[in-house]
Structures are given as C-alpha cells and as structure tokens.
N, C-alpha and C positions, 0 to 999 in steps of 0.2 A: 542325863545327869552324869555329873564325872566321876571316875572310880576315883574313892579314898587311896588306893597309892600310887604313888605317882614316883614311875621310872625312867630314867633316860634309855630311848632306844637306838638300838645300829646307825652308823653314819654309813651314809654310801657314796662315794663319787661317779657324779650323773657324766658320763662319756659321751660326746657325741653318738655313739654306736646304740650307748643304752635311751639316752633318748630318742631313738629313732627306736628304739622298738616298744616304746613308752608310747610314743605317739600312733603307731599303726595298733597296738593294741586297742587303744583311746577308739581308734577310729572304725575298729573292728566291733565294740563295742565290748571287748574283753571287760575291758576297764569303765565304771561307770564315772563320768564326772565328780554328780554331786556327791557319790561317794570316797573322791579322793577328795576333793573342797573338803567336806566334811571331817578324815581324817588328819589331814593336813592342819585344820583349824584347832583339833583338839590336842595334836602336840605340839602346837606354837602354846596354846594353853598349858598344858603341862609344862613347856619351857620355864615361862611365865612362872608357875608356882613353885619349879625348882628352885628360880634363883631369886624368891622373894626372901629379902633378909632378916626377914624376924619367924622365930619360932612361932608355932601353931597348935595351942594343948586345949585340951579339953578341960575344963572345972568341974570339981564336984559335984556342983547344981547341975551338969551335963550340959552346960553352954561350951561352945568353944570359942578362943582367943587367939589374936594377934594384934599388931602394931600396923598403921602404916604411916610412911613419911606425912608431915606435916610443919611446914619450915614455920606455921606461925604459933606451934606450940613450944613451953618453956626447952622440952629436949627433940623438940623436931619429928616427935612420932605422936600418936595418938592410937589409943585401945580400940578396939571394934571388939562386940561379942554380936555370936548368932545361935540359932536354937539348932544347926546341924552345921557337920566340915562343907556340906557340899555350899552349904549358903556363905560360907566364911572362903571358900573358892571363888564363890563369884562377886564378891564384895572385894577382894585383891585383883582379880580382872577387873572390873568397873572402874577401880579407883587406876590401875595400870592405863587402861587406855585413856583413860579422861586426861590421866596426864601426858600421856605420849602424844594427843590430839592436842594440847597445851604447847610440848614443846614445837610440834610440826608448823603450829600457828608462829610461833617463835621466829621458826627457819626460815618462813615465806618469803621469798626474793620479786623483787616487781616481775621477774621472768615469769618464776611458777607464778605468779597471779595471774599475768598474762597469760599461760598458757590455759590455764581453769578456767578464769573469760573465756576465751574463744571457744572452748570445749561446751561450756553453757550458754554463749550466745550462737551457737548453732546448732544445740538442742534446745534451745526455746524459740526458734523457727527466726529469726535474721537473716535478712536475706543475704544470702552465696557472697553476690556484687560486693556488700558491706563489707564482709567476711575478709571478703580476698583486699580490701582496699584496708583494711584496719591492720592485715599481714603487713603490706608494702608499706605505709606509714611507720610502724615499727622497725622493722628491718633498717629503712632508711634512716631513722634519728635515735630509736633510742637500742637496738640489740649492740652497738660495739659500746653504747656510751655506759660509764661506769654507774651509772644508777642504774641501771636495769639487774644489776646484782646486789645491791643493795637493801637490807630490807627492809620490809613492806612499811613493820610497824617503828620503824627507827628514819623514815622517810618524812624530812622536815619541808615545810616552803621554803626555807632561802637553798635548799637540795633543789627544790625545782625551778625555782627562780633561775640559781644558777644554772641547769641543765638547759631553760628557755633562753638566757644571757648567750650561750654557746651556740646553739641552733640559728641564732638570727647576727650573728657577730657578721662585718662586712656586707650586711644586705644581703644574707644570703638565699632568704625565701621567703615567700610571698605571705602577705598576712593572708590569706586564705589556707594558704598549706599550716600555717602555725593553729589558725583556729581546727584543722583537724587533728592537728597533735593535741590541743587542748580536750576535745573534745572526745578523744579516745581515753587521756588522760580519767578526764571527770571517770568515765564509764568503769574504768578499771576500778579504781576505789569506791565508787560506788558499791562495784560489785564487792569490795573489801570490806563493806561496814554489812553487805547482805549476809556475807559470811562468818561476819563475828569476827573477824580479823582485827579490824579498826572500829573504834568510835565513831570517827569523824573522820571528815578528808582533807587533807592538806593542801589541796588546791583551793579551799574556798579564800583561801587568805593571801594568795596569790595577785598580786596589781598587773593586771596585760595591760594597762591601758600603756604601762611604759617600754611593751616590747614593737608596737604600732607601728614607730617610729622607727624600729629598727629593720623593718622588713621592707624590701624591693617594690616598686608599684608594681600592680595588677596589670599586665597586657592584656585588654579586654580587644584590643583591636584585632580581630581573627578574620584572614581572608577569604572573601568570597570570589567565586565566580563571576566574573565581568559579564554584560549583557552576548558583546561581542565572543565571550568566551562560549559561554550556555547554546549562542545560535552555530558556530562551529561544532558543538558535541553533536549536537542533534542532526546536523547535516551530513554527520561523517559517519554517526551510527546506524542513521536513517537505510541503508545500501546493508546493512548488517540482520540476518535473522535468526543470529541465536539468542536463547534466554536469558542472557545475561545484558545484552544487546538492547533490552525492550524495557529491561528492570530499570538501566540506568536513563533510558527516554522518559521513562512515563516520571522518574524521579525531579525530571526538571519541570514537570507538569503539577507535579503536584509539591505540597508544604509539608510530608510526612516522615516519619522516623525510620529508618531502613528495616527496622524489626517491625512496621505496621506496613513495609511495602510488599517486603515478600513473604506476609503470610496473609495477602488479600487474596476472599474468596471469588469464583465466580459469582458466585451466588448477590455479592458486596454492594455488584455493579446493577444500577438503574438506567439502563442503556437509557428509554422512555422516556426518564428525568431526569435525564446528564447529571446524576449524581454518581458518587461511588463512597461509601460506607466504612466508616473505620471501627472494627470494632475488636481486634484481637494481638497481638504485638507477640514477635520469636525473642523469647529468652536465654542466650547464653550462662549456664552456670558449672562452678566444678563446687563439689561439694568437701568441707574439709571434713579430715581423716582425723583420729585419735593423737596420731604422729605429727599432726601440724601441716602434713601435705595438703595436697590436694587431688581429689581425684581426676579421671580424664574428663575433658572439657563433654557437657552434657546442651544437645538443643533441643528445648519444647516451644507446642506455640500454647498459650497462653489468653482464656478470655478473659485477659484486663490487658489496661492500657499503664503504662509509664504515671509514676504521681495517683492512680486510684480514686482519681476524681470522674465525677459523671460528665465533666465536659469532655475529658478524653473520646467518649464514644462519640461518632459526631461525623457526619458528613462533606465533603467537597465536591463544588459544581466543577464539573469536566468540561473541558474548554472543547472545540471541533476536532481539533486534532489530538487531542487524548482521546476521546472518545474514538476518532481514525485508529490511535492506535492498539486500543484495547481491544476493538474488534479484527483488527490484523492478528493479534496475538492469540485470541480465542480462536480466528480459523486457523493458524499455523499450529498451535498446540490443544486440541479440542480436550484431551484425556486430564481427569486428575479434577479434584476440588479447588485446589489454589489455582490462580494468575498463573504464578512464577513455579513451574515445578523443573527438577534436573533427575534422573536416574530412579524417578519414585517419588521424593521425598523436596520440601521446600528448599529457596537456595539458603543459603550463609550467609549469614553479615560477613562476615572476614573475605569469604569468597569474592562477593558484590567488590568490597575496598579494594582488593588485589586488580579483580579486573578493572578498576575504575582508575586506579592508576598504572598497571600493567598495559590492558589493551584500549584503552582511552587517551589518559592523560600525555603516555610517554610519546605514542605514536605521533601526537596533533603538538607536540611542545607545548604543552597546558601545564602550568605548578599545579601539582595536584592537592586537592583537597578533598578532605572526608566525607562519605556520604551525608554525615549531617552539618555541613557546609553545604550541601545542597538547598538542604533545609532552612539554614541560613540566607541563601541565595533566591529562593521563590518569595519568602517573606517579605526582602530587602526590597524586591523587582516593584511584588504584590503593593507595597507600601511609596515609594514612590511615585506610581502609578495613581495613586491618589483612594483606595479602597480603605476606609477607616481600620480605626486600629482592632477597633473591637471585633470585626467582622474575619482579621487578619488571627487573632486571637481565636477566636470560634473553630476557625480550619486548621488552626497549628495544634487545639485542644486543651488552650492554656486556659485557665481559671483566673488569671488576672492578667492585664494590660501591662500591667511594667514587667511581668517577665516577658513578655512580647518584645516590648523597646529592648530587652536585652537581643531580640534575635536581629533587629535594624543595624546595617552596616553603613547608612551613610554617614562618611563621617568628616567630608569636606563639603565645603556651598561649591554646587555647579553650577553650570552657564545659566538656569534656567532660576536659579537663586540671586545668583550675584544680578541678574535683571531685574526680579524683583526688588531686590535690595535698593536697588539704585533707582528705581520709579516711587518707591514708596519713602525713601528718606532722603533722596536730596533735591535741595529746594530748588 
C-alpha cells in the first residue's frame, strides 16, 4: 500500500563508474533485483501523484476527492471519490496508464509493429527459416520506404496501394516476391487488430489483381546437370575417398534433400532389400534476439522431414552401385551412427555446397549448381527414363504430383520426341 505522503527524492547522475559498481553489486547479490524493480516502480508512482493536476481532499463524510481529465466532459475533468487516499492513489494510476497505453497505441509506427511481430512470432514458436526470410523481405522493400514510419493507425489503402505501385514500377520483381510482401503485410495487421491497435486491416481493400501485371515473369527454368555432366562427377569422384567425396556420389544416386542425405543413419540402410530409409532431415537455424539480430547459426538433426507430411518418411530402392558404394563408405568409415560423419559430428549443408562447387565443379569445368539441383537432376533423369510420376513423387516425398512436375526440367522436345512427333502426326 502507498505511504499517504508523497516526496520527491535525490537525483543522482548514474556515471559509467557508478554503474559498474551497481552492476557487480547486482551480481554479488548485494542488491536484490526484485527489490529495486520494486523500488523503482513505486517512485515512478510517486512521480505520477506528484504531478497529478488536480488537488486531492478528503470530505466530511471521510471520502476523498479528485478530478481526472476527461475531454468528453463539459470542462474536460470528471470527480472520482473513494472510501480511502490509498484507493484515490490507485484510481489516478489506473486512469494514468490506461491513457499512456492509449497514447503509446497512438505512436505505433508500421516499424514498432513490426518489430512486436517478430518478437511474438518467435515466441509463439515460427519457425527461425520464417523469421529470418520475413527480416530480409523487410529490409529489402519496406525499412528505407517512407511508410514504414508512418503510423499504424493513420495507415490508409491507397498508402499501400501506393507503396505496392513503387515496389513493382519497371518490372522490377517477381509476382511471387510481391505475394511475400503481401503476405507479411496481412500478418503484420493482423497482428494490429490482435492487439487492439486497429479494427480492421487496410489491406483487405487492397485490388493486387492490378499489380499482376506489373511484376517480371517467373524464371522457373533452373538448371540442371546434364546426363553427360552427372557421369563425369562420378567418374572423377570415384578415385576420391574422403567424406565429402561419397556424400556428393551417393547424391546423384539418390532423389534426396541434402539435410536428409547427411543425416542418414546406418542403421537407414536395408543392405538385403536394396532399400535405404528416409526418416530425419539437419536443420540450420539462428534464432532471433530481443534486438532484432540474430543469433549464431545453430545445426540440429531433426525427426521430421521438410512440409510435415507422412509421405516425407519413405524409402528409395538402391541401385548396384549405390548399394557398391554405401558399403565402400561403411568399411572406409565404420565409427559413428550416421553415413556421412567429419571430426565427431554430421557434415553441413553449406560445407557439402562449398565442396561441390569448390572441389567438384571448378576442377571438371562443370557450372555449378546447388545440392538441390541434384535433386532436381535424379528426378529429371528418373522421369525421362520413363518411371511414372507418382512412384517419382513417392521417392522425392512429395504429397502431390504437380509439385513433382515442378522438379521436371525437360523443357525442350528431343530427338527421341521430335520422332515420335513425326511418326504419330504426319500423314
């Protein structure tokens, strides 16, 4: 309960000097926290009743009185009485901060929204991935652009219209990169109307269908490794018996994501059934910080697979020579739970990429492409080859068929076509 008087006490200027002895005290345990929080709180409090502007008496009946502002009465204050001062204390606090939390709501800039999103979608568990791509989306279109200071609730649609009018001026980005500004967008006011910021969201009224047309097509054409490329790596790695060496053979053997290649067990492998078992993927994440950074880069493995669906788990038949070389690799490296280990521990995705176009690509003059262009490259082969799509899907772990055709790179008729063609349509 607060003491009925209420005085101003000593100013002091905190020195760098004195807060270093503030803080080893703290840390000594001189000083208990919750007992300066405490302190601290109750002369902000006291502040608070200092500089409330209306007197505070007691009446006859032994109620006590004050005013507080109220701009929708005739002279902009309003009476309050309470049955003691301490309740007429806390009745000028309650009314002080409701409106300080009034005007704070006021101030809110798309910034600080954005930055209270990210604070809450990474304590209510989003993943890292998300995290860090919802950063660089920002960064990239809207922290220099002038609405990001603008606020929250003075933030009209033709504000965003225009801001989307500028973002896509000269073709400058792809309607897929727009639907993720869009879609961070929603997220942010969303979270705006969770907090009582806003009503409503002013994207709902928003027409994209007329920014369509001003965004760059899609380059979906992403190269793969030629047949004649794939039989050169293997030949050239083949002479090769480090762990890195085997990660990137068995890659072209198999349809898998480099986070489900090198965190394959032994255990995975069904020598007997030329199978081998997909069931656990390495996660790169950094986690963000209160300050908007982000921590140092973090790798776990992980029993789930990419997308969370039960086809993920799932099996591929091992051809002769994968199964040759899986068993070259388990006698060369017998120690260790995983396939692929280095100095203890599984290898890196970044690691794998370096050497795949460091000591791969650059040596053979191969354009390099990313381990999941490999990916890309067995499905392509696999599908040519004539093995249906759905069985192509089953090994890749997809859950439907058209995202499969998205991993198919053929994308011209070859000789083997244009024959068809010409046997089947001309008379």
């Amino acid at each position: 309960m607060m003491n009925t008087t209420i005085t101003s006490g000593p100013t002091m200027d905190f020195t760098p000097e004195t807060l270093e002895i503030l803080a080893d005290a703290l840390k000594c345990g001189i000083i208990n926290k919750e007992d300066v929080l405490k302190e601290v709180k109750m002369k902000q409090n006291e502040k608070i009743i200092n500089q409330h502007p209306y007197k505070i008496n007691q009446g006859k009946n032994g109620r006590w009185y004050t005013y507080l502002k109220d701009p929708e009465s005739p002279k902009g204050r309003r009476q309050i009485a309470k049955s003691t001062k301490e309740k007429i204390y806390e009745a000028i606090l309650a009314d002080y901060n409701q409106r300080n939390k009034k005007n704070d709501l006021n101030s809110i800039t798309l910034e600080n929204l954005y930055e209270k999103w990210m604070i809450w979608r990474r304590d209510t568990g989003t993943a890292p991935k998300t995290i860090t791509e919802n950063k660089n989306e920002w960064n990239r279109f809207l922290k220099s652009n002038p609405i990001a200071h603008k606020k929250v609730r003075e933030i009209r649609m033709y504000d965003l219209e225009d801001f989307f009018m500028q973002i896509t001026t000269n073709h400058a980005i792809t309607y897929k990169r727009l639907t993720n500004v869009k879609s961070m967008l929603n997220g942010l006011f969303k979270y705006g109307i969770r907090i009582s910021l806003i009503n409503d969201s002013p994207m709902h009224n928003v027409d994209f269908a007329q920014f369509q047309t001003r965004c760059k097509p899609e380059n979906s054409v992403k190269d793969i490794y030629t047949l004649a490329e794939r039989e050169a790596i293997l030949q050239y790695l083949s002479a090769k018996t480090d762990i890195y060496s085997f990660a990137v053979q068995l890659a072209f053997y198999l349809c898998v994501r480099v986070g489900e290649l090198i965190t394959l067990k032994k255990s995975d492998i069904d020598i007997q059934d030329n199978k081998i078992y997909i069931l656990r993927s390495a996660r790169k994440q950094q986690i963000l910080q209160d300050d908007l950074t982000f921590s140092p880069v973090e790798y776990t493995v992980e029993e789930r697979i990419k997308g969370n669906k039960a086809q993920g788990f799932r099996f591929i038949p091992l051809t002769p020579q994968s199964k040759k070389l899986i068993e070259k690799i388990m006698d060369l490296y017998p120690d260790g739970d995983y396939l692929f280990m280095r100095n203890g521990h599984t290898l890196y995705t970044d690691s794998f990429n370096r050497y795949l176009k460091n000591k791969v690509c650059m040596p053979l003059k191969i354009p390099y492409r990313s381990s999941h262009q490999i990916r890309f490259t067995v499905a392509t082969l696999l599908y040519e080859a004539g093995i249906p799509i759905n069985q192509i899907s089953a090994m890749l772990g997809h859950s439907e068929t058209r995202t499969t055709m998205h991993y198919i790179r053929q994308q011209v008729a070859d000789s083997k076509s244009r024959t068809i063609m010409s046997n089947l349509l001309d008379i």
